[in-house]
One Martini backbone bead per residue (centre of mass of N, CA, C, O) as a GRO file, in nm:
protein
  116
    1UNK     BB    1   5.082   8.583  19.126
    2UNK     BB    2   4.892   8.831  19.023
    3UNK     BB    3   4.727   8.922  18.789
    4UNK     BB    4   4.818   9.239  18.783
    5UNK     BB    5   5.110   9.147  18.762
    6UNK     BB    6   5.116   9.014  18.482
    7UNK     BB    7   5.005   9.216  18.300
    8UNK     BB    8   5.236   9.463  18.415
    9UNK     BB    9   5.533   9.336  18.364
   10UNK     BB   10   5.571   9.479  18.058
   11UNK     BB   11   5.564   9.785  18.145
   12UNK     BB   12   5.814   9.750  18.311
   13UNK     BB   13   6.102   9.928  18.325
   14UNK     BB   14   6.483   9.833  18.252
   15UNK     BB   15   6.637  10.086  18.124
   16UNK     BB   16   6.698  10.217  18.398
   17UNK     BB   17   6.824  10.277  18.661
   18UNK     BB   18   6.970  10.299  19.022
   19UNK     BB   19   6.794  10.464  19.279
   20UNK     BB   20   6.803  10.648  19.556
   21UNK     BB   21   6.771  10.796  19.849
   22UNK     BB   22   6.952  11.073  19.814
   23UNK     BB   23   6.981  11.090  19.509
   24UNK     BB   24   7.125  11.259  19.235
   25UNK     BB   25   6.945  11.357  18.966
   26UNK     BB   26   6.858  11.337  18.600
   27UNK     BB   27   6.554  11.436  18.410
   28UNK     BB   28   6.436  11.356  18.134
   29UNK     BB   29   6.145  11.540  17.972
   30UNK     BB   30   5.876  11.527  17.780
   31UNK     BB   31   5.820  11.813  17.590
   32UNK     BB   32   5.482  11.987  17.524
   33UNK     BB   33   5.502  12.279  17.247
   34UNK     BB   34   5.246  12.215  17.032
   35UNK     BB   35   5.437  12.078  16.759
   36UNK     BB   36   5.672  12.068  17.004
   37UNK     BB   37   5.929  11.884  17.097
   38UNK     BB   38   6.115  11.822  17.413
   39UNK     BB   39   6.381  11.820  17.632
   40UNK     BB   40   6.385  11.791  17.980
   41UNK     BB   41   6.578  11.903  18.263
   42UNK     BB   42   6.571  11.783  18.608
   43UNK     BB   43   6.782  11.857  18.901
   44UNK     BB   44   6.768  11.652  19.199
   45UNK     BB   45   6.649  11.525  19.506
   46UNK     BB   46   6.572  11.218  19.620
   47UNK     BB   47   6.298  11.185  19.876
   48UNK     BB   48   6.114  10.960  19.798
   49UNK     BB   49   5.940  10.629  19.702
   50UNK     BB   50   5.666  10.466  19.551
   51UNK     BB   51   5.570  10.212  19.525
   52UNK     BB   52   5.503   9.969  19.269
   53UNK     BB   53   5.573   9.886  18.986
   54UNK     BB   54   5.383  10.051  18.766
   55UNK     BB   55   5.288  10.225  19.057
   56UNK     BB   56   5.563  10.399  19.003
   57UNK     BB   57   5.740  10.686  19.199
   58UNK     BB   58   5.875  11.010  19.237
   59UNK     BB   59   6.043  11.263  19.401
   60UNK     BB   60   6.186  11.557  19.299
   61UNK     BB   61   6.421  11.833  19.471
   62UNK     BB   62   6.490  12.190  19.441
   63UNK     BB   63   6.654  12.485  19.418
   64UNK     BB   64   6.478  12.801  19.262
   65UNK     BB   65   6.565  13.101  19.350
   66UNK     BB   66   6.483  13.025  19.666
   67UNK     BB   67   6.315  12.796  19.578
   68UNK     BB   68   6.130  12.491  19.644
   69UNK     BB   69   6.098  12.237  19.375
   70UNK     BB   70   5.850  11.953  19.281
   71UNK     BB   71   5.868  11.653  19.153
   72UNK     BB   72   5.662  11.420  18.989
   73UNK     BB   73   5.729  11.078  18.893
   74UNK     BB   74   5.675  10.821  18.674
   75UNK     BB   75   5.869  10.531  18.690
   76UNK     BB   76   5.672  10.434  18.370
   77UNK     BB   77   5.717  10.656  18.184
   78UNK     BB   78   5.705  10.753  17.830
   79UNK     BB   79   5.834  11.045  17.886
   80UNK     BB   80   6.078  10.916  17.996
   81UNK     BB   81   6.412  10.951  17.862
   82UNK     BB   82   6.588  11.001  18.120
   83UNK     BB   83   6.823  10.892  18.383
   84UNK     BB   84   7.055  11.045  18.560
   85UNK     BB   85   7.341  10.969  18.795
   86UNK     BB   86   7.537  11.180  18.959
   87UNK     BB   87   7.451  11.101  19.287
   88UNK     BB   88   7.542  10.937  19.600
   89UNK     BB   89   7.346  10.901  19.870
   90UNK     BB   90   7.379  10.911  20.256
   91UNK     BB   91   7.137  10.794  20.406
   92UNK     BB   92   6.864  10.696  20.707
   93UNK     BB   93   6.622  10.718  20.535
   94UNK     BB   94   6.302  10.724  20.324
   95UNK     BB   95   6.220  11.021  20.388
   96UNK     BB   96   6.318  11.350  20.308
   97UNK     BB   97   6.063  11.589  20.466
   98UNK     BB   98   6.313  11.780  20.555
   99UNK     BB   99   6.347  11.968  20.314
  100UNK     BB  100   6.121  12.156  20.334
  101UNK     BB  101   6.212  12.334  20.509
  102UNK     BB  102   6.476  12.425  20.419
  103UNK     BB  103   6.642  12.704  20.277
  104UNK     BB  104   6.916  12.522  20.165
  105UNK     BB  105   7.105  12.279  19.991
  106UNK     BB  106   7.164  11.999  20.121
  107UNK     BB  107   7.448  11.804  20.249
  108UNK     BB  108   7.513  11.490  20.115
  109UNK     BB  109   7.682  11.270  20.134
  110UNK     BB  110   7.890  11.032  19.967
  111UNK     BB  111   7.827  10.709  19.829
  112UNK     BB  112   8.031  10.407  19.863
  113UNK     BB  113   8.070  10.117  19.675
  114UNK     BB  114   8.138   9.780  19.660
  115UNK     BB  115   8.391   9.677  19.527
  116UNK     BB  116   8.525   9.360  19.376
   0.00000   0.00000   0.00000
């Protein structure tokens, strides 16, 4: 382990859930406006996921009102209140920068995990 990863180690956040790419997640994010803050959730399928560490993010994509969102989230940042895991998505990729052309929300297997 090098100094970089010691230092940075309590930093990263550990009561997120587990999501991999194609899951459809809901995030609730810290918005402020003004002298008022709440939280904004995003609800979209993550296409994404890049770095490690503390300088991990994720990008989650939806479709509204016919165009395409997407937004990037830095996933130790202390601005998400919570990631809620809606769908389990089974892709065969790690990136799904296909779904980018797509008109239309793309319907994505739903991933079955092996329960002991």
């Amino acid at each position: 382990m090098n100094l970089v990863d010691k230092i940075t180690e309590n930093q990263v956040r550990t009561d997120l859930p587990e999501f991999r790419v194609g899951d459809t997640v809901c995030v609730g994010y810290h918005i402020k406006e003004g002298n008022k803050e709440r939280i904004q959730d995003f609800e979209g399928i993550v296409i994404t996921i890049k770095n490690s560490g503390v300088a991990k993010n994720f990008i989650v994509r939806k479709i509204a009102s016919g165009v395409g969102v997407e937004k990037t989230y830095p996933l130790n940042s202390p601005r998400i209140a919570y990631i809620k895991v809606v769908r389990r998505g089974k892709v065969r990729q790690a990136r799904l920068n296909y779904l980018r052309n797509l008109v239309k929300q793309p319907r994505i297997k739903e991933r079955r995990d092996k329960e002991a």
